[in-house]
C-alpha positions, 0 to 999 in steps of 0.5 A: 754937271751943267753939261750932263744936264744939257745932254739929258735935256736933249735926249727928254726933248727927243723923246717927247717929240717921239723921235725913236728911230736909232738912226735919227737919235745918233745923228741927233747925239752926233751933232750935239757932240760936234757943236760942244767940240767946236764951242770947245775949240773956239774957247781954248783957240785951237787951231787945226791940224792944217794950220798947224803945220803951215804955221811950223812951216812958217817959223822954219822959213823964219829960223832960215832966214835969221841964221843967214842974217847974222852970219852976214852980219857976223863974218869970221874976223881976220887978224892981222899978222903981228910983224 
């Protein structure tokens, strides 16, 4: 509710100030949905599609690295023959 009442309220205001023309009231409508998406973002921490796959990249890096790790610290025992 406290959303809608915000959008309706921009579009009164485009009114009033006579702003008619559809060009200028879609790039208006436009930037009022992106802000509202990167308020959203801010609020939820999303991170991008970018970020993302670095970060994936990242965790894959580690994962490698940890494998070789504990098989450096894990070698195969040899037993000793029983005479």
């Amino acid at each position: 509710m406290k959303n809608s009442k915000f959008v309706i309220d921009r579009f009164a205001k485009l009114i009033e100030q006579g702003i008619v023309s559809s060009k200028d009231i879609t790039s208006e409508i436009l930037s009022i949905l992106k802000s509202k998406r990167d308020e959203l973002v801010f609020k939820l921490k999303l991170t991008s599609k970018d970020e993302f796959e670095i970060l994936s990249k990242r965790v894959e890096i580690l994962e490698k690295k940890i494998e070789k790790i504990k098989l450096k610290k894990n070698p195969k025992s040899k037993r000793a023959k029983k005479l």
